[in-house]
Phi, psi and omega in degrees: 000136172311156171270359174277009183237335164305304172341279183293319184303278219300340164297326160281002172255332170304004188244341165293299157333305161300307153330326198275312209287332188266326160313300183320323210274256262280314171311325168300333194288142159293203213263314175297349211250302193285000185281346152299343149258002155207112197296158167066000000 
């Protein structure tokens, strides 16, 4: 297999991983915290 497609697999799954890691943090946040990623 190429190393630009070895490449790209471990770039999805570290982006996946970080996505799963970033949905925790924003679940975590209170009401004021989250009107910063999503205004109004």
């Amino acid at each position: 297999m190429s190393e630009r497609i070895d490449k790209a697999k471990q770039i999805a799954i570290e982006f996946y991983e970080k996505q799963l890691e970033l949905m925790d943090l924003l679940a975590s946040l209170n009401d004021e915290e989250q009107k910063i990623f999503h205004p109004g």
